[in-house]
C-alpha positions in Angstrom: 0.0 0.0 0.0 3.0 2.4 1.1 4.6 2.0 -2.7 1.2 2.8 -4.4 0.5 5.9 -1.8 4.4 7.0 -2.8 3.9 6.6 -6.5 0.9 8.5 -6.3 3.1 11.8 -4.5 6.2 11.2 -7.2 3.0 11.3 -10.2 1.6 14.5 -8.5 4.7 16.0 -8.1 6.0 15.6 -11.7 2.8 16.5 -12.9 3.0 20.2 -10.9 6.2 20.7 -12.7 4.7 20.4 -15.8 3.9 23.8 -16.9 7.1 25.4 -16.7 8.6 22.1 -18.4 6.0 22.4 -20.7 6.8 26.2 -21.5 10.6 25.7 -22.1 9.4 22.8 -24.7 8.1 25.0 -27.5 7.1 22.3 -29.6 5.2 20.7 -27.2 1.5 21.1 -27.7 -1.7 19.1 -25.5 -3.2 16.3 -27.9 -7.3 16.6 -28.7 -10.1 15.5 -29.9 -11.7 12.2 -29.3 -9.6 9.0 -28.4 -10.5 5.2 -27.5 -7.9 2.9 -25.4 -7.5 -0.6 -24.0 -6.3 -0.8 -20.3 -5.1 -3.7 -18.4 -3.4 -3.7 -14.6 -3.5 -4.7 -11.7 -6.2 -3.8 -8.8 -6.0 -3.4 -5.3 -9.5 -3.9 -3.3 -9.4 -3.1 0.2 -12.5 -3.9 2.2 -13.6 -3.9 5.8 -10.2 -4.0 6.8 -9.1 -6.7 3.7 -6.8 -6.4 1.0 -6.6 -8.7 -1.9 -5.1 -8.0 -5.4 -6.1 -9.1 -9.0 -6.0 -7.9 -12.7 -8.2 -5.3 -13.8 -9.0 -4.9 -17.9 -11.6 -2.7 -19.5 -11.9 -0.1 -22.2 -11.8 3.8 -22.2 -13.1 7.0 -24.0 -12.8 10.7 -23.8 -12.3 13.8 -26.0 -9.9 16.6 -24.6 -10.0 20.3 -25.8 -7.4 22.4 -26.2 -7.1 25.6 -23.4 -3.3 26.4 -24.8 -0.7 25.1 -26.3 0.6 23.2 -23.8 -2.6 22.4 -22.1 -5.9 20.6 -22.5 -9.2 19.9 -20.6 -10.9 16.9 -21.2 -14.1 14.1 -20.4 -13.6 10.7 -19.5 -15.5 7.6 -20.1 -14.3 4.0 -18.7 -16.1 0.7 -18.3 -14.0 -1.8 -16.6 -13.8 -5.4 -15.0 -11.5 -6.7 -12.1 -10.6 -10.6 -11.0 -10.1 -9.5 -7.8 -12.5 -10.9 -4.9 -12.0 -11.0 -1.3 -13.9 -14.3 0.7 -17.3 -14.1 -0.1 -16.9 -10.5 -1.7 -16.9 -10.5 -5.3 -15.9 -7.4 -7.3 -18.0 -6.4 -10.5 -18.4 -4.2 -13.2 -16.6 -0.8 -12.3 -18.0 2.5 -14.4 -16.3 6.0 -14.2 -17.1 9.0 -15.6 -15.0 12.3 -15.0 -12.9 15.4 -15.9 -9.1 15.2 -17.3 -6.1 17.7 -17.1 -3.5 17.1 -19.6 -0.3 18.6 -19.9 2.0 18.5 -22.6 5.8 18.0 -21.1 7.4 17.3 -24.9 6.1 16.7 -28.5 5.6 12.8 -28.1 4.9 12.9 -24.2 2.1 13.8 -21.4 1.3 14.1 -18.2 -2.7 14.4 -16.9 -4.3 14.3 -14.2 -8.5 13.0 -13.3 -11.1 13.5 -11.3 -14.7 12.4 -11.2 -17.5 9.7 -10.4 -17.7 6.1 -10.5 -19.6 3.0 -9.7 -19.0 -0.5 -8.8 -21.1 -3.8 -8.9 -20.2 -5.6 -5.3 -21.5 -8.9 -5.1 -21.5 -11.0 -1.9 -21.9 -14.6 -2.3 -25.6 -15.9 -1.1 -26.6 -12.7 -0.8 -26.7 -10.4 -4.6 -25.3 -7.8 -5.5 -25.5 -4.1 -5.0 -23.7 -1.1 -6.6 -21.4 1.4 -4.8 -21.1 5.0 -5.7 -17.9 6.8 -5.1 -15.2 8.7 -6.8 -11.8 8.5 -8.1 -8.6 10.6 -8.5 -5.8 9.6 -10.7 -2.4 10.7 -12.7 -0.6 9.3 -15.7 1.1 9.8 -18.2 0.7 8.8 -21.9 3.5 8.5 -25.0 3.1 8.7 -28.4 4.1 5.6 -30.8 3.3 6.5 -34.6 0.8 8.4 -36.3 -2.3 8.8 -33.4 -1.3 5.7 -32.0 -0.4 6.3 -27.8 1.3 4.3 -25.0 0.4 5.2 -21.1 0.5 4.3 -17.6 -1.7 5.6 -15.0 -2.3 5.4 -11.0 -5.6 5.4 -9.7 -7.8 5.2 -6.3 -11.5 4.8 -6.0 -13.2 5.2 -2.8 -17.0 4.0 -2.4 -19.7 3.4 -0.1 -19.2 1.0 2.6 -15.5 1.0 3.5 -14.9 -0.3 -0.2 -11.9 1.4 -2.1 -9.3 0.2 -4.5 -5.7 1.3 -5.9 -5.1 0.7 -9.3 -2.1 0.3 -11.8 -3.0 0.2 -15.6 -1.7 0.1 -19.0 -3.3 1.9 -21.8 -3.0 1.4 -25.4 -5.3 3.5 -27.6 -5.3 6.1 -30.7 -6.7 9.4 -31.2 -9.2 10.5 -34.1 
């Protein structure tokens, strides 16, 4: 838990440098429009007190609109799955929908950062299921490969009702339109 909590302070504090990196990089500029992306990673549930780890995979959308050069506001759409389960608890369907901060740091790389809401399918065995609202914060960082074609890693937590969160690691692949 203590690596993921200090890779989460070394994403945020590369990403506050990013604007004066960004402004020395004149070439640099924030990518847009719309963009689709395969993740896969590893999850981190945590709940009542349990931790248990397994691999998360899902798919991603979002269009981001430039506000400078070097900088670009964005919307985020992600439908995702995990393997992870803990006893009896059995994690679902994860949904997230939210608001990105993307900064360009040189002409093929960027950093961003995300906010916003999302909702997990909890099932308990014997019992059903339920869904749990919450929200999630994130950082990353994405590189591009040829053409619109992009690379990228990203931290994120989720927190929901119930004494339910998770820590995530994932990989994106995905292009740009």
């Amino acid at each position: 838990m203590n690596k993921f909590i200090a890779l989460a302070g070394l994403s945020l504090a590369a990403i506050a440098a990013t604007p004066a990196a960004a402004q020395t990089e004149a070439t640099a500029s924030a990518p847009t429009g719309a963009r689709v992306e395969a993740l896969v990673g590893y999850d981190i549930v945590s709940f009542a007190g349990e931790e248990e780890g397994g691999i998360l995979y899902g798919v991603g959308a979002g269009y981001d609109f430039a506000v400078g050069n070097s900088m670009a506001l964005g919307l985020d759409v992600e439908a995702s799955d995990s393997t992870t389960d803990i006893g009896p608890v059995n994690t679902g369907r994860d949904l997230y929908a939210g608001a990105r901060a993307t900064f360009a740091i040189s002409p093929k790389a960027n950093l961003y950062l995300k906010g916003g809401y999302t909702n997990a399918r909890i099932k308990v065995d014997g019992l059903g299921g339920a869904n749990g609202d919450g929200f999630r914060l994130g950082a990353g960082a994405q590189f591009s490969l040829t053409g619109k074609a992009y690379v990228g890693g990203e931290y994120r937590y989720s927190n929901y009702e119930s004494d339910f969160s998770r820590h995530q690691l994932a990989l994106t692949i995905g292009t740009r339109f």
